[in-house]
C-alpha positions as CSV (number, residue, x, y, z in Angstrom):
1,X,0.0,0.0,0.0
2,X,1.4,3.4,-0.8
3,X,-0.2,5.4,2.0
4,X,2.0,2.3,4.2
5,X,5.4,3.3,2.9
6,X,8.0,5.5,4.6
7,X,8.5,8.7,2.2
8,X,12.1,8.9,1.6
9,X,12.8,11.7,-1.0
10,X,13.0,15.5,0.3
11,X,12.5,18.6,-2.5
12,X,15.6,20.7,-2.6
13,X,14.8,22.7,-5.7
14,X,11.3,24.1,-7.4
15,X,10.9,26.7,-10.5
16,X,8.0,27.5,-12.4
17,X,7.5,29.9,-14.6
18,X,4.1,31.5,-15.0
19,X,4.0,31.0,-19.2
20,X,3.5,27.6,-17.8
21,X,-0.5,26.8,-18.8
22,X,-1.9,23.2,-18.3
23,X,-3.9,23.4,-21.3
24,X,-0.6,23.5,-23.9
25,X,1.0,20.2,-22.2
26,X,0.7,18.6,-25.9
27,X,3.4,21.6,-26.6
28,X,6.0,20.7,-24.1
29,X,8.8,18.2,-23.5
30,X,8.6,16.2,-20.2
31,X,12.1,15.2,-19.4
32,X,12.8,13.0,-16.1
33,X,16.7,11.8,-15.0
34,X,16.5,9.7,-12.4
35,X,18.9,7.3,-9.7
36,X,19.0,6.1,-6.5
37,X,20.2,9.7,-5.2
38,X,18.2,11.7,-7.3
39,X,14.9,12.6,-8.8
40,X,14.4,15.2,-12.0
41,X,12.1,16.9,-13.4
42,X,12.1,19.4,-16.6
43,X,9.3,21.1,-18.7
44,X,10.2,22.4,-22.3
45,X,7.9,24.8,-24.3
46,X,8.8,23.2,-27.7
47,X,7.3,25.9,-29.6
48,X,9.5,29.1,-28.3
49,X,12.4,27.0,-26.5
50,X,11.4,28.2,-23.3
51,X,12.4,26.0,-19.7
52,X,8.8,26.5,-17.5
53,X,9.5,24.0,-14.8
54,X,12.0,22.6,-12.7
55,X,11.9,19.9,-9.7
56,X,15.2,18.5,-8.3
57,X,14.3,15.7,-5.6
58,X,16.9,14.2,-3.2
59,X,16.2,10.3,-2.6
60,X,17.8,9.1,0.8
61,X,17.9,5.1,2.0
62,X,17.4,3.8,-1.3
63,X,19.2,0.4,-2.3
64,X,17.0,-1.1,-4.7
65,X,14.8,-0.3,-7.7
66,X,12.0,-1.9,-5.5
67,X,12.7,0.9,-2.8
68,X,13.1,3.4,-5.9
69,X,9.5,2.1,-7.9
70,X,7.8,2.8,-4.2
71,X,9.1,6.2,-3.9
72,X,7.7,7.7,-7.3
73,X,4.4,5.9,-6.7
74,X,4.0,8.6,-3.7
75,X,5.7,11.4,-5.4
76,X,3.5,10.8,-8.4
77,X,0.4,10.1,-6.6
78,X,0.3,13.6,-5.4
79,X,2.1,15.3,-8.2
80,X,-1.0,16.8,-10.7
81,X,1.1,18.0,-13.5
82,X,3.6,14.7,-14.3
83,X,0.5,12.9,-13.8
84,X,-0.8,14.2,-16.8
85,X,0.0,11.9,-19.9
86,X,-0.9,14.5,-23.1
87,X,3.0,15.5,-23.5
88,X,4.3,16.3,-26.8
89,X,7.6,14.2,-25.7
90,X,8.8,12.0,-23.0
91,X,12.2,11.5,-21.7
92,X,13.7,8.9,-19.1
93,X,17.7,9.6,-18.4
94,X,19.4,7.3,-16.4
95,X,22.2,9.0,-14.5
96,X,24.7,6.3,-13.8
97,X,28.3,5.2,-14.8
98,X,27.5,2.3,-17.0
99,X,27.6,3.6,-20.5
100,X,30.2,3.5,-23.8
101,X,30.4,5.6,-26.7
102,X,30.8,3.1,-29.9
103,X,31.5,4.5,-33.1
104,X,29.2,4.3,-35.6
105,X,30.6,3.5,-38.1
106,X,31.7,-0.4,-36.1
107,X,28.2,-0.3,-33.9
108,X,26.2,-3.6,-34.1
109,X,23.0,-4.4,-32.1
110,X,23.4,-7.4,-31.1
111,X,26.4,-6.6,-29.4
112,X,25.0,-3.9,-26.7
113,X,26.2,-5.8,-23.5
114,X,29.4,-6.8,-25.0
115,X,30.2,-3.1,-25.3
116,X,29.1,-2.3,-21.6
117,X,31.7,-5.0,-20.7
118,X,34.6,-3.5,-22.2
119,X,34.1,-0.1,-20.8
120,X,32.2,-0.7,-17.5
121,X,31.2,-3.6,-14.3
122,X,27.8,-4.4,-14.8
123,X,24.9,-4.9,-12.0
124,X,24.2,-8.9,-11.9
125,X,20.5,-8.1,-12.0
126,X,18.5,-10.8,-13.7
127,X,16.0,-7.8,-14.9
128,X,18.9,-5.9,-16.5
129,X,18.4,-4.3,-20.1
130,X,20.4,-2.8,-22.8
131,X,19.6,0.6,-25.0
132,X,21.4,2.4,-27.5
133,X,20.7,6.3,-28.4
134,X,22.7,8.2,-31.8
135,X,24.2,10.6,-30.8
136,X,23.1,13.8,-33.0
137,X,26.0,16.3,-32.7
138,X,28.8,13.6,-33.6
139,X,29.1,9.9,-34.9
140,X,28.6,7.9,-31.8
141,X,26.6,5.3,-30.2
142,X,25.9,5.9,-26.5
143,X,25.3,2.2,-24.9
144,X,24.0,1.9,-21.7
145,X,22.4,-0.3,-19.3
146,X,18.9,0.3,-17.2
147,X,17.0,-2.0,-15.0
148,X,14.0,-3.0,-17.4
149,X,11.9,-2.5,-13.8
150,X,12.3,1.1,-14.1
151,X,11.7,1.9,-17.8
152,X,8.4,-0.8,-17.4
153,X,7.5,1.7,-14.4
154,X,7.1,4.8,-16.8
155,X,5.8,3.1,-19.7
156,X,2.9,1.6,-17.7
157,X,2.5,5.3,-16.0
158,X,2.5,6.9,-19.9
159,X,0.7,4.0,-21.7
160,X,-0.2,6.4,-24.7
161,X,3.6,8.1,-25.4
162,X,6.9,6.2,-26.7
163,X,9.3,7.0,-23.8
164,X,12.8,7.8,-25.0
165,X,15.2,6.2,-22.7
166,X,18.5,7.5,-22.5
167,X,21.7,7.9,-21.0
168,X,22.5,11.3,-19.1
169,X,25.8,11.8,-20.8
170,X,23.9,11.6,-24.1
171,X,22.5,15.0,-23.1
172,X,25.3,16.1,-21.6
173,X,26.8,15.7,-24.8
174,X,24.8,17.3,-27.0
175,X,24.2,20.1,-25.2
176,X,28.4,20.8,-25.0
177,X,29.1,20.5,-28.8
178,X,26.1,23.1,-29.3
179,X,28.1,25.5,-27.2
180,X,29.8,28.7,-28.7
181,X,33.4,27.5,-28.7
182,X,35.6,29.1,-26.0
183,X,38.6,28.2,-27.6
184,X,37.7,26.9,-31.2
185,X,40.9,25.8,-32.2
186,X,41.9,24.1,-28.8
187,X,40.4,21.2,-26.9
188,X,38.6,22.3,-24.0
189,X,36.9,19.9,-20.9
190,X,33.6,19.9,-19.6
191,X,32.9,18.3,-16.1
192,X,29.8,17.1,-14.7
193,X,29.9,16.8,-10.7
194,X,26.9,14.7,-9.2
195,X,27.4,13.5,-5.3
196,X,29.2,10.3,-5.8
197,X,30.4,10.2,-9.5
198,X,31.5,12.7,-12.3
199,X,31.3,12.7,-15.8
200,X,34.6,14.5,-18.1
201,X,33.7,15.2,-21.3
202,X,36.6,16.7,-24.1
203,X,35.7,18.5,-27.1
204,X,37.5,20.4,-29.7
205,X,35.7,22.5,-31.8
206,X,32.7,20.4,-32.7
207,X,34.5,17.5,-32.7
208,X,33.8,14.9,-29.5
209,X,37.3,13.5,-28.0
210,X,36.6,12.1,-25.2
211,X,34.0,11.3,-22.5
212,X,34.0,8.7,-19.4
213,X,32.8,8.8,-15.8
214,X,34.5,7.9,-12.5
215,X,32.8,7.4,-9.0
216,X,34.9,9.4,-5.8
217,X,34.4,9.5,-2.3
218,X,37.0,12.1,-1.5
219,X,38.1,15.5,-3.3
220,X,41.5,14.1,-4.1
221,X,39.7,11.2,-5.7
222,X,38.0,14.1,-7.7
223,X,41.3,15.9,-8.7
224,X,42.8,12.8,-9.4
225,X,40.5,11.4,-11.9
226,X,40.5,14.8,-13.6
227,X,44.6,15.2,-13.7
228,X,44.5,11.2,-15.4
229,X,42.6,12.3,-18.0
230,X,44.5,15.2,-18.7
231,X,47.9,12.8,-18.8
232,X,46.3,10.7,-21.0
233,X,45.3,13.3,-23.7
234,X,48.5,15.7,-23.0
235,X,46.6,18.4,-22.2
236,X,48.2,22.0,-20.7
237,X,46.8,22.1,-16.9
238,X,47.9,26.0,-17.2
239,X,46.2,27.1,-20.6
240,X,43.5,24.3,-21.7
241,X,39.8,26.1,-20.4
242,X,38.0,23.5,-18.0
243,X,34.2,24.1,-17.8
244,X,32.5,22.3,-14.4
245,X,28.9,21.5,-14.2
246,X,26.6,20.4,-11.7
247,X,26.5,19.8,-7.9
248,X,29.5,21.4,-6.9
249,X,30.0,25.2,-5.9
250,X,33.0,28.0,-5.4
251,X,34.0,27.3,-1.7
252,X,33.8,23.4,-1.9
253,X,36.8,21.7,-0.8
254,X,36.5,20.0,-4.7
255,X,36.7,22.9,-6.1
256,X,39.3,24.6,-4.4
257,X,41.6,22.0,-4.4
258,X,41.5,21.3,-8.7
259,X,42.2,24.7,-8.6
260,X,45.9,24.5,-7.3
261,X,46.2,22.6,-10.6
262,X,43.9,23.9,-13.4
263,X,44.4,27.4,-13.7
264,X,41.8,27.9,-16.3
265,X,39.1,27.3,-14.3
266,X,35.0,28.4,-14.5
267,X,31.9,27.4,-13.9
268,X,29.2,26.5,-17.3
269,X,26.4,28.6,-17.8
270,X,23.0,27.5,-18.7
271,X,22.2,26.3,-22.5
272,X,22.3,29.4,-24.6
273,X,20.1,27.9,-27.0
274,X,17.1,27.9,-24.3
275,X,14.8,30.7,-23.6
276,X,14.7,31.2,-18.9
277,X,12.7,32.9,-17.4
278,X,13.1,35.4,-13.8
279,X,12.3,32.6,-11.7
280,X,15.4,30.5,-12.5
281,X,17.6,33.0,-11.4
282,X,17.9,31.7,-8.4
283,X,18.8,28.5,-9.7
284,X,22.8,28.6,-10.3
285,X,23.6,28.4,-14.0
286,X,26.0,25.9,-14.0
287,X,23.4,23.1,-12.3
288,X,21.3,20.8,-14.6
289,X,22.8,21.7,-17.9
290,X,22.6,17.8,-18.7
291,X,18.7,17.8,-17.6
292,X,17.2,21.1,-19.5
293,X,19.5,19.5,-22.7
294,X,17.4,16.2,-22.4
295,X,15.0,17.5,-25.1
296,X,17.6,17.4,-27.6
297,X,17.2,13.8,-27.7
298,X,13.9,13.8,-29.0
299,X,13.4,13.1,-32.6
């Protein structure tokens, strides 16, 4: 019974703008990201690019995607808007580490979890699945795995839309190579910070170099992972520009310590490509730039 189970998810972060109107739902995107640490939520006007709504959930005690499907039953249960099911688009990103990036060019099917395997340890879940998204911007395959529990959750809960299922770095992605260039004719790195994992992404130009993530559980964990990567691909420390996204701010003790060794060092901004409103103001540019890109992955 729902009304029987403990509520373990707390609401750090609401925005709505007031263009928002119930009645033009078959105009807007519905984007969700979701893990065991996190719940998302992201309304797209379609029509003049426009974000009109933002949620940002915090899940606590959750260990299994039975603990996870009880915890949206209640938030949806009382939630009027994502109950609604006439969306122009729907979009399920899974924020986790198991993913690769396949060229296209040598990407097979029926090869999905022999890809995962290669790149990534997988969860010995009987009720496992496998998806594959293009990427738009560049010549990829993201491959990534789910627990078909979850996706069977939302397609049940929006019986009349096709759910796009996808992989947060596939966002992430396209979003970054649809940024102005800061430095065309240079690489440049984009990092994505959430609580226990973070996601590096290199670019140069509008070409896609590289992009992996690494779970940490300390800041020099964090510093470390980034300094690897930029051994591996011989980057400058002193001159290449490093872009950080996410859940991370000025005075944390992340932050302050990659800056003793990346002295080109700022924070993203939010999509230029999308139309905000006053209300997200308060909201810090540099958080959910994977989330309000989801939309890009319609189509």
């Amino acid at each position: 019974m729902i009304s029987d189970t403990i509520v373990r998810y707390k609401l750090s972060n609401s925005v709505k703008d007031s263009r928002l109107e119930t009645e033009n739902l078959a105009k807007y995107h519905l984007s969700f990201q979701v893990n065991f640490e996190l719940f998302r939520i992201c309304v797209i006007d379609g029509e003049s690019n426009r974000c009109l709504f933002l949620e940002d959930y915090k899940l606590f005690d959750i260990y299994t995607t039975s603990d996870l499907l009880d915890q949206l039953d209640i938030l949806f249960e009382d939630h009027v808007l994502i109950k609604a099911g006439f969306w122009k688009s729907i979009t399920l990103g899974i924020k986790n580490t198991q993913f690769s990036l396949v060229p296209e060019s040598l990407f097979e099917r029926d090869y999905l979890k022999e890809y995962l395997i290669l790149n990534t340890t997988l969860d010995r879940e009987a009720d496992e699945e496998y998806h594959f998204f293009k990427q738009k911007q560049t010549e990829a395959i993201n491959v990534f795995a789910t627990n078909n529990r979850l996706t069977d959750w939302f397609r049940k809960t929006y019986p009349l839309k096709q759910i796009r299922v996808i992989h947060h770095t596939s966002s992430m992605i396209e979003g970054i190579l649809l940024q102005k260039d800061l430095a065309p004719a240079e690489k440049s790195v984009y990092i994505q910070v959430e609580q226990y994992f973070l996601t590096i992404t290199v670019k140069e130009g509008k070409k896609l170099i590289f992009c992996n993530s690494f779970t940490f559980n300390t800041s020099e964990d964090f510093v470390y992972f980034i300094l690897f990567v930029f051994d591996q691909l011989e980057l400058n420390p002193e001159k290449c520009p490093v872009i950080v996204f996410g859940e991370i701010t000025h005075d944390s003790e992340s932050f302050s310590k990659l800056y003793k060794y990346i002295r080109n060092l700022s924070f993203g901004s939010k999509p230029e490509f999308i139309r905000f409103g006053y209300q997200f103001d308060e909201v810090f540019d540099h958080r959910y730039f994977d989330l309000y890109n989801m939309h890009l992955c319609q189509g």
